[in-house]
Short mmCIF file of the C-alpha atoms (twelve columns), coordinates in Angstrom:
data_MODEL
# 
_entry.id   MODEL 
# 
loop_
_atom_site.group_PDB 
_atom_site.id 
_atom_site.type_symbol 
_atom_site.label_atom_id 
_atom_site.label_alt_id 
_atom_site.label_comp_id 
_atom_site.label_asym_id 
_atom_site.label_seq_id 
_atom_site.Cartn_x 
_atom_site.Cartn_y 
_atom_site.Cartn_z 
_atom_site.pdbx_PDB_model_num 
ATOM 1   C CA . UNK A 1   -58.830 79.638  -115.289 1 
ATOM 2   C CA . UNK A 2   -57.853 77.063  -117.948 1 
ATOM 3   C CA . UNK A 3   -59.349 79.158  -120.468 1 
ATOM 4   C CA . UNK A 4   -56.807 82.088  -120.309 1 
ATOM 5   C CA . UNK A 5   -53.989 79.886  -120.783 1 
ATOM 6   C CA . UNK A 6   -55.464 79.356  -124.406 1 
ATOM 7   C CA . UNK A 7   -56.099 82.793  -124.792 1 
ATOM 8   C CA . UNK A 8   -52.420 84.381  -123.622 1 
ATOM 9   C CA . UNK A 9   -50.830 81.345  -126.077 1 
ATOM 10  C CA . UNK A 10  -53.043 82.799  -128.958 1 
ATOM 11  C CA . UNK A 11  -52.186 86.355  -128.289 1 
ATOM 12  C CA . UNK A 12  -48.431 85.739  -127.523 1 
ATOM 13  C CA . UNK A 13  -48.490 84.214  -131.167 1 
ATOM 14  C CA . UNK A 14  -50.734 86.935  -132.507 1 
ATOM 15  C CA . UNK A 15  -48.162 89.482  -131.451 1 
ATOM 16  C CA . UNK A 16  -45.201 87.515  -132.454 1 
ATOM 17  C CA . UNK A 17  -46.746 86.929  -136.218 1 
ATOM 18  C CA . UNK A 18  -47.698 90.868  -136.639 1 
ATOM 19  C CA . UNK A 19  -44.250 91.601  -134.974 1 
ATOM 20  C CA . UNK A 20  -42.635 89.653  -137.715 1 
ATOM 21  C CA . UNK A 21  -44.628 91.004  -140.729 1 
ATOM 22  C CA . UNK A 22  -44.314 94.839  -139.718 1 
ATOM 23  C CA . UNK A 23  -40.452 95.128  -138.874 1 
ATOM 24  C CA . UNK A 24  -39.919 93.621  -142.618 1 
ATOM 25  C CA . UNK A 25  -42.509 94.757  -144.421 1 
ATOM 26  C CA . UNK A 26  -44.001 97.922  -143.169 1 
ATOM 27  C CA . UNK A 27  -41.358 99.817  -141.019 1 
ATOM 28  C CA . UNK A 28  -39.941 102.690 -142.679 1 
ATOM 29  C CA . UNK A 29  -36.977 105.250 -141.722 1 
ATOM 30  C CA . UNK A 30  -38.570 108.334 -140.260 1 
ATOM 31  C CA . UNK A 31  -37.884 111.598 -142.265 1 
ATOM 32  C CA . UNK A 32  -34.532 113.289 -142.024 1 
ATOM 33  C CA . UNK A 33  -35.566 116.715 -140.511 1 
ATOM 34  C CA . UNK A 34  -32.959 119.508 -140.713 1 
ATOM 35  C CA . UNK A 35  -32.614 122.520 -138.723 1 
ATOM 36  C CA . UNK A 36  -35.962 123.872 -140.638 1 
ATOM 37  C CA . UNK A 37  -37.524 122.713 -137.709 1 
ATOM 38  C CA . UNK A 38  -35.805 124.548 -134.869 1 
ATOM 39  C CA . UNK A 39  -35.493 127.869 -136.937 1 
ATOM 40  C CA . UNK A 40  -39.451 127.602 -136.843 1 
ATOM 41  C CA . UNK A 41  -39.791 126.881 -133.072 1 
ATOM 42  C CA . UNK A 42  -37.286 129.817 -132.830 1 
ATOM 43  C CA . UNK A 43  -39.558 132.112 -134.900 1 
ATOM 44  C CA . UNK A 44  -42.723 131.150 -132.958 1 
ATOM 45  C CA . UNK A 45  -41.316 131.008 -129.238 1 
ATOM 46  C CA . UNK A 46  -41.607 134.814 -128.990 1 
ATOM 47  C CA . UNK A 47  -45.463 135.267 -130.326 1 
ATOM 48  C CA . UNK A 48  -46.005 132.576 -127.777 1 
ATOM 49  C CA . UNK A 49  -44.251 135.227 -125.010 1 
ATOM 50  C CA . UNK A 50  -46.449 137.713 -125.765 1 
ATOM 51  C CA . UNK A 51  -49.806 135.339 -125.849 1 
ATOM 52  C CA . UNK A 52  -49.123 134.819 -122.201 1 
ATOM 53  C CA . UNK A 53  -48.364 138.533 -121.295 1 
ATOM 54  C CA . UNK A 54  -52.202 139.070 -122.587 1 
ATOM 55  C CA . UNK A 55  -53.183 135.979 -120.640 1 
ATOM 56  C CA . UNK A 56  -51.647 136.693 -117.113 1 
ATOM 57  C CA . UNK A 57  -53.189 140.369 -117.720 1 
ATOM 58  C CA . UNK A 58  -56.874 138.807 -117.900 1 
ATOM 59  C CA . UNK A 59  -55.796 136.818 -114.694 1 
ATOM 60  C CA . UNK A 60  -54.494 139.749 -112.910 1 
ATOM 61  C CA . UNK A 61  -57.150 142.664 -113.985 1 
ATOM 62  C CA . UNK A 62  -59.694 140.102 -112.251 1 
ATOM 63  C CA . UNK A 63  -61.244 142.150 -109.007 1 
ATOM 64  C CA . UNK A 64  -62.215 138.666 -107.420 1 
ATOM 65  C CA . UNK A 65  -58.561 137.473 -107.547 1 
ATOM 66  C CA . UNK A 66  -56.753 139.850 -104.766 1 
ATOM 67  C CA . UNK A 67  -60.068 140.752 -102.975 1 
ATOM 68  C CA . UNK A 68  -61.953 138.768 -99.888  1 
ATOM 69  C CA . UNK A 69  -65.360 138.664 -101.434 1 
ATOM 70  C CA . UNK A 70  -66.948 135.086 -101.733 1 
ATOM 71  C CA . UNK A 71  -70.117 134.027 -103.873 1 
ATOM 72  C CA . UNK A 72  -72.112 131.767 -102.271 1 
ATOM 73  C CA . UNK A 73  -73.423 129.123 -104.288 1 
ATOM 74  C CA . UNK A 74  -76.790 127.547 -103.234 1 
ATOM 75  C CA . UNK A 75  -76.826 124.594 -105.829 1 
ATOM 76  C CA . UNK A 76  -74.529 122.149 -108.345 1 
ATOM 77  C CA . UNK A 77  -75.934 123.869 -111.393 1 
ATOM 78  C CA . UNK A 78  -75.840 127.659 -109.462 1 
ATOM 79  C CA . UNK A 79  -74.079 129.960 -112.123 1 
ATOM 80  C CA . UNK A 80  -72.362 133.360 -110.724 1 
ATOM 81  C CA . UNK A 81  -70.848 136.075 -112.370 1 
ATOM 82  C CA . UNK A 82  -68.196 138.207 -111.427 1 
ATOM 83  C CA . UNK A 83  -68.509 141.042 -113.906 1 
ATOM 84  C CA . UNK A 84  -64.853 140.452 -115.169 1 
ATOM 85  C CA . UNK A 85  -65.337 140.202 -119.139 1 
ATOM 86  C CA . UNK A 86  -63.816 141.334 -122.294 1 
ATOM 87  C CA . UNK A 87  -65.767 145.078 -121.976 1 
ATOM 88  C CA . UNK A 88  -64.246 145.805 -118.760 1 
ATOM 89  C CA . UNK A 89  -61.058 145.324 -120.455 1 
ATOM 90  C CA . UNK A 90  -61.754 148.232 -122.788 1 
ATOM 91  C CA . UNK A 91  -62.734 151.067 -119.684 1 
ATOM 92  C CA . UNK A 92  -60.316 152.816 -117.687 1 
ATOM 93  C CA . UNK A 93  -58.136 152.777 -115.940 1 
ATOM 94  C CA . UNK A 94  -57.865 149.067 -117.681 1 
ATOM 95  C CA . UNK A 95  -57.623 150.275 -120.878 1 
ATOM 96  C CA . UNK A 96  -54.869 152.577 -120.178 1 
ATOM 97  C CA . UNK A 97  -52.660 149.572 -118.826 1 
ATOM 98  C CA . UNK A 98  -53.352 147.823 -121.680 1 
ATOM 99  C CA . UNK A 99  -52.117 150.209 -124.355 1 
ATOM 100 C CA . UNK A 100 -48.992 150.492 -121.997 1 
ATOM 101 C CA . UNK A 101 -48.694 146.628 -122.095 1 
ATOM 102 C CA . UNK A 102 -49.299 146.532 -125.602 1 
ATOM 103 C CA . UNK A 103 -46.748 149.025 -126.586 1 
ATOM 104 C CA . UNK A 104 -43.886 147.725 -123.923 1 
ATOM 105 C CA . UNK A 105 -44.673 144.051 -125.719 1 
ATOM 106 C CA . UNK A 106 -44.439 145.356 -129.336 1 
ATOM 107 C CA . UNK A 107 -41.028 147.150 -128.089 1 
ATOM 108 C CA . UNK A 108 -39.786 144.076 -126.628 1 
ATOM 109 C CA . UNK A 109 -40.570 141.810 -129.904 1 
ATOM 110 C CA . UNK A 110 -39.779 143.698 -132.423 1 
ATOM 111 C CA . UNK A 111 -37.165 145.897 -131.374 1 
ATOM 112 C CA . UNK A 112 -35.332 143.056 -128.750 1 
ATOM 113 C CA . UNK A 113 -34.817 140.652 -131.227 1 
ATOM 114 C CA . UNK A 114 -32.878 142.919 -133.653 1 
ATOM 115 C CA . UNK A 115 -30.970 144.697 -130.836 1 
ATOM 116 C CA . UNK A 116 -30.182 141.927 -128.443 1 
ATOM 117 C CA . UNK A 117 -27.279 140.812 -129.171 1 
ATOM 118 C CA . UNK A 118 -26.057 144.410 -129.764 1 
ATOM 119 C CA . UNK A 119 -26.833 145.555 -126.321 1 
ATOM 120 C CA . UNK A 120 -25.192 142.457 -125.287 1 
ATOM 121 C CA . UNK A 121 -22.062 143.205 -126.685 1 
ATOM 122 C CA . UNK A 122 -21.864 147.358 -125.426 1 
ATOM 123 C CA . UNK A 123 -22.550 145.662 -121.892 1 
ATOM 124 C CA . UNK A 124 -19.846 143.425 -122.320 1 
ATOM 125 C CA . UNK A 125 -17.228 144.773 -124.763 1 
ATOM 126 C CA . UNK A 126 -17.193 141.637 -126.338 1 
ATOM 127 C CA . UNK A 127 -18.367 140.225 -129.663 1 
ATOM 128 C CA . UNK A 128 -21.443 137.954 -129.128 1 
ATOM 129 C CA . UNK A 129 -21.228 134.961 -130.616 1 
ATOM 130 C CA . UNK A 130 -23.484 131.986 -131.252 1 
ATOM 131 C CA . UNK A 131 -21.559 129.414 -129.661 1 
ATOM 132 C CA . UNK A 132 -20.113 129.340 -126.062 1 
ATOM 133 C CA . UNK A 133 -16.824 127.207 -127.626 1 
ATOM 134 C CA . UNK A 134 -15.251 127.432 -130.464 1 
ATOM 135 C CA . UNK A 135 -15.888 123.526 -131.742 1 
ATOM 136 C CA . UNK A 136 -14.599 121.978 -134.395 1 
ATOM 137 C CA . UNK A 137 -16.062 120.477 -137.384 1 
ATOM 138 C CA . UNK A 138 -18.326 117.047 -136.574 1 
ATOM 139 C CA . UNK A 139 -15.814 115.332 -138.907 1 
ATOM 140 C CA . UNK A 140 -12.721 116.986 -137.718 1 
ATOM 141 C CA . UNK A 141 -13.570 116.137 -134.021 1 
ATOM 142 C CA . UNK A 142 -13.739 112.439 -134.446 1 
ATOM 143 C CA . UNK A 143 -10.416 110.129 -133.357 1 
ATOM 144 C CA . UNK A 144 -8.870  108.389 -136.268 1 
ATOM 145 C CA . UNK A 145 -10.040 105.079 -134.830 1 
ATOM 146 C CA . UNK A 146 -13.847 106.760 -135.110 1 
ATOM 147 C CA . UNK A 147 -13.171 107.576 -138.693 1 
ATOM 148 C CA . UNK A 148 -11.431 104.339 -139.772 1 
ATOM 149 C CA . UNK A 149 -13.836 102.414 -137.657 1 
ATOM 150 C CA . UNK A 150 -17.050 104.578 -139.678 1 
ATOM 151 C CA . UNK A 151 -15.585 104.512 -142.795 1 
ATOM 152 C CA . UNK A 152 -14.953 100.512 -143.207 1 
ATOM 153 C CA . UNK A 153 -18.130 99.712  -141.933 1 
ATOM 154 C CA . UNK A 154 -19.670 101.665 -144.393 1 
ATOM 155 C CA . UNK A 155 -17.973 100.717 -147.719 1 
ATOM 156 C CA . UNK A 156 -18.494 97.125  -145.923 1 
ATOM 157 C CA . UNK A 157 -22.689 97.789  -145.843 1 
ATOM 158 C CA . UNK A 158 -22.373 99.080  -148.946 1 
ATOM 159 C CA . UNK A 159 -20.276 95.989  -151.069 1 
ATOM 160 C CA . UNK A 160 -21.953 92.985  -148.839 1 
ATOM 161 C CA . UNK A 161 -25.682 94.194  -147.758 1 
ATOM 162 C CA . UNK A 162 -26.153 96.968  -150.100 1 
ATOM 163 C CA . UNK A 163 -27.281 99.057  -146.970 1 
ATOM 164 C CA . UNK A 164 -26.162 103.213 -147.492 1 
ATOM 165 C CA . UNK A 165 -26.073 104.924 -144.188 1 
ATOM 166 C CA . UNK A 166 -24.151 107.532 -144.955 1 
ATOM 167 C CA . UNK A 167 -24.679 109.709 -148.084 1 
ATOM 168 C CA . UNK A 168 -22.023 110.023 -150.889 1 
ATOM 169 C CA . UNK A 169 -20.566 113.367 -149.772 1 
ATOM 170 C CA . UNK A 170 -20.667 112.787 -146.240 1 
ATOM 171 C CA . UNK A 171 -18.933 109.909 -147.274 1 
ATOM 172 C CA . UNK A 172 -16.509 111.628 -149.397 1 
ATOM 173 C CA . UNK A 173 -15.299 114.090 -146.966 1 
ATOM 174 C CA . UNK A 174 -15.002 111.455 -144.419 1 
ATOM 175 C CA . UNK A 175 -12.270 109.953 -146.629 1 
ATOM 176 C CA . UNK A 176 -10.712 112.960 -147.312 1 
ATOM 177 C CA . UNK A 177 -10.265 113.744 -143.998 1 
ATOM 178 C CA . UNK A 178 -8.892  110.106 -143.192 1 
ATOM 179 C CA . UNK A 179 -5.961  110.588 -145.835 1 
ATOM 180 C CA . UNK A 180 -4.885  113.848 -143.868 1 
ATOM 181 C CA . UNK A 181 -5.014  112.210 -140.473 1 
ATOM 182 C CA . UNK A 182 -2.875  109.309 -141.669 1 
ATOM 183 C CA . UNK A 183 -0.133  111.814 -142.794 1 
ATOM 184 C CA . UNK A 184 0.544   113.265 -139.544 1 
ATOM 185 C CA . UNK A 185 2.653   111.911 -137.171 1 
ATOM 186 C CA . UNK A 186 -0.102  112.464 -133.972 1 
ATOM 187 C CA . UNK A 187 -3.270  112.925 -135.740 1 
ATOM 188 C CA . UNK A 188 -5.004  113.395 -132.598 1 
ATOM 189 C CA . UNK A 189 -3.167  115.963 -130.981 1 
ATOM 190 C CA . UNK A 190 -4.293  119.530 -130.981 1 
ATOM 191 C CA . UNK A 191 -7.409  118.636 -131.988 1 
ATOM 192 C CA . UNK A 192 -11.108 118.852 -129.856 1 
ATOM 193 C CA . UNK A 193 -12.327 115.269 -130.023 1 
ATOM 194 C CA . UNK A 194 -15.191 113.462 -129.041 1 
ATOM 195 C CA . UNK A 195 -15.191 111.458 -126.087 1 
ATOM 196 C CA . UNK A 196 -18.196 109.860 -126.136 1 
ATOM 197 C CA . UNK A 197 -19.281 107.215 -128.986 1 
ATOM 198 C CA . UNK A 198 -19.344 108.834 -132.287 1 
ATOM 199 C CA . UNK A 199 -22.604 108.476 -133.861 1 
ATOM 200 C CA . UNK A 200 -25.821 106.989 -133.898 1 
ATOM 201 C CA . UNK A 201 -24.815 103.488 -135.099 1 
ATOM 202 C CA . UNK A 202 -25.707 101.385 -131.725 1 
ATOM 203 C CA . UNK A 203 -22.316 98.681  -132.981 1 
ATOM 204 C CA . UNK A 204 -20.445 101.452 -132.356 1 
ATOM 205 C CA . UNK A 205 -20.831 101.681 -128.900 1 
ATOM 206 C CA . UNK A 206 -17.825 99.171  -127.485 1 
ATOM 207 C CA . UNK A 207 -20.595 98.105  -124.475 1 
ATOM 208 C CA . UNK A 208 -23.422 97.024  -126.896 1 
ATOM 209 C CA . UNK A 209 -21.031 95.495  -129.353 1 
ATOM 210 C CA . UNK A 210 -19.613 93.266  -126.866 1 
ATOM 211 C CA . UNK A 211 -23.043 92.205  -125.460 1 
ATOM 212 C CA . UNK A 212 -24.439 91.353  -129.348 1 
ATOM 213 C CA . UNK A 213 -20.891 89.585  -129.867 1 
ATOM 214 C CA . UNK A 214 -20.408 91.948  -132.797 1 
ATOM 215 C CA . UNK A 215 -17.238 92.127  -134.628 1 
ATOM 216 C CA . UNK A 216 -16.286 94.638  -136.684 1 
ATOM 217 C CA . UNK A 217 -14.261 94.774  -139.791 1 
ATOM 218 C CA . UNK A 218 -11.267 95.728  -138.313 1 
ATOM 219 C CA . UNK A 219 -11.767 93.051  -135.834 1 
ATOM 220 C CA . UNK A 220 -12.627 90.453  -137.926 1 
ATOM 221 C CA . UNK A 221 -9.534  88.880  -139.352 1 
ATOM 222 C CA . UNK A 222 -10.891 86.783  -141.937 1 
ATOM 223 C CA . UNK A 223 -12.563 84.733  -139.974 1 
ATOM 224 C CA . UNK A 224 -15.565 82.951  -141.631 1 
ATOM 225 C CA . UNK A 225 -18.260 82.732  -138.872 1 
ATOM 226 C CA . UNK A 226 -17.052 86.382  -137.151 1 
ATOM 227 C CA . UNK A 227 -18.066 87.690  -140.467 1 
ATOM 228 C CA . UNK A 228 -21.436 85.737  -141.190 1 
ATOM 229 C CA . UNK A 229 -22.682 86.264  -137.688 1 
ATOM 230 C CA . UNK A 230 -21.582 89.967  -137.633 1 
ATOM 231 C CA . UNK A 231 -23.543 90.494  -140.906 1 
ATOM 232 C CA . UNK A 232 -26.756 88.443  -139.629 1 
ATOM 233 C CA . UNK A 233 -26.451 91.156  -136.796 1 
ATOM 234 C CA . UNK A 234 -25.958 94.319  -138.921 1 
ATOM 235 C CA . UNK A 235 -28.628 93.323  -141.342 1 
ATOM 236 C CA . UNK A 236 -31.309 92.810  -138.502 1 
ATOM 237 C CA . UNK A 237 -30.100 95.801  -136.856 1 
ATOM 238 C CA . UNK A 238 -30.597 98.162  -140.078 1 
ATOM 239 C CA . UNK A 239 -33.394 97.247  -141.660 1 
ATOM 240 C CA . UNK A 240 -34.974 100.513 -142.361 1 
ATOM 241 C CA . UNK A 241 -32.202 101.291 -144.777 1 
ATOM 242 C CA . UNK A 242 -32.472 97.799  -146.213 1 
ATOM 243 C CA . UNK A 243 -32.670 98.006  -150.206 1 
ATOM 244 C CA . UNK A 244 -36.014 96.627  -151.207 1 
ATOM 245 C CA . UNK A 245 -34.688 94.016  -153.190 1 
ATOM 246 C CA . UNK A 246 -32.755 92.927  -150.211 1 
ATOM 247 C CA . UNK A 247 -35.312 92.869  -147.982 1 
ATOM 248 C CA . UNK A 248 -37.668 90.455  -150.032 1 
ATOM 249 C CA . UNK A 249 -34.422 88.143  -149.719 1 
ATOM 250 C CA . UNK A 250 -34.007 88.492  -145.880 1 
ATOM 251 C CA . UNK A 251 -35.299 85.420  -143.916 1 
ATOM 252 C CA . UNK A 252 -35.621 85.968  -140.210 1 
# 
């Protein structure tokens, strides 16, 4: 119909104008979580262990689940009941399994957890240790491309957009460890690197900074437009950590 023609144009511009307005005025970062939130997870997991050891025992102390008995039903609304509730839980021989379950679970929990990793090691006559490889440092397993690469786009966001990615000490070390790799003769030898991209920064995958015709600043030369067009690109790309006062100055 005619009609809907109308009707898409006015919601394709709908869209577009609320598009426009959230991404530059409303969008936030998300909150930087920590490993607060795994440490949690890892403290809950085994309660929930133990939930369903309690559950599959209600499941499997039902008579009607191994046995050949059926209950006919003579309506929608017919109700039956099987007699399997939380009382005959509490009789023997039920109870007595229970207690056993309880105490093997209470073991397990309490006792596991401290001990694991102890029992682990008798088996094996070997220290246990929390990592299957000894890996390096994030910093110290970056290339010294990564790092120069990270570190003059950074101090680039910082001096022309005003955009901080990085904090001051990550910052900080980074440098630090660039001034020792530049000393050495092979600064990537002997080390465990990386050999994927580097971080989260999507310009510094080679692939997507190709296809956005990005150009970084140690690919840029001094060459005007490279530079205008590159920062056009970086600004639209990161404009969650856009200063505010910036971003009342951005024009899209």
């Amino acid at each position: 119909m005619p009609a809907l023609f109308v009707l898409a144009l006015f919601a394709f511009l709908i869209i577009n104008l609320f598009d426009r307005v959230l991404l530059v005025k409303f969008y936030q970062l998300p909150p930087a979580y920590d490993e607060e939130l795994s440490k949690a997870a890892n403290e809950m997991l085994p309660w929930a262990a133990i939930v369903h050891l309690f559950v599959g025992y209600w499941m499997y102390t039902n008579p009607f689940l191994t046995s050949n008995e059926v209950l006919p039903f003579y309506s929608v609304n017919d109700v039956k009941h099987n007699g399997h509730s939380l009382l005959t839980l509490l009789t023997t021989p039920n109870l007595q399994s229970l207690m056993w379950m309880s105490g093997v679970a209470l073991c397990v929990f309490y006792g596991g957890r401290k001990y694991f990793s102890k029992i682990l090691e008798f088996l094996s006559g070997k220290k246990s240790h929390l990592t299957v490889e000894n890996l390096p440092h994030y910093f110290k397993s970056l290339t010294l491309h990564d790092i120069d690469w990270w570190v003059a786009e950074e101090e680039s966001n910082r001096q022309k957009l005003g955009i901080k990615i990085l904090d001051d000490d990550g910052l900080e070390k980074l440098k630090e460890l660039q001034e020792e790799l530049h000393k050495l003769d092979k600064p990537d030898a002997d080390r465990k690197l990386l050999e994927a991209v580097h971080c989260y920064d999507i310009l510094a995958n080679p692939i997507y900074a190709r296809r956005f015709q990005y150009f970084s600043i140690l690919q840029r030369l001094g060459i005007k437009d490279d530079e205008e067009d590159s920062l056009k690109l970086k600004v639209l790309l990161n404009l969650g950590y856009l200063p505010e006062r910036k971003l009342e100055e951005f024009k899209m």
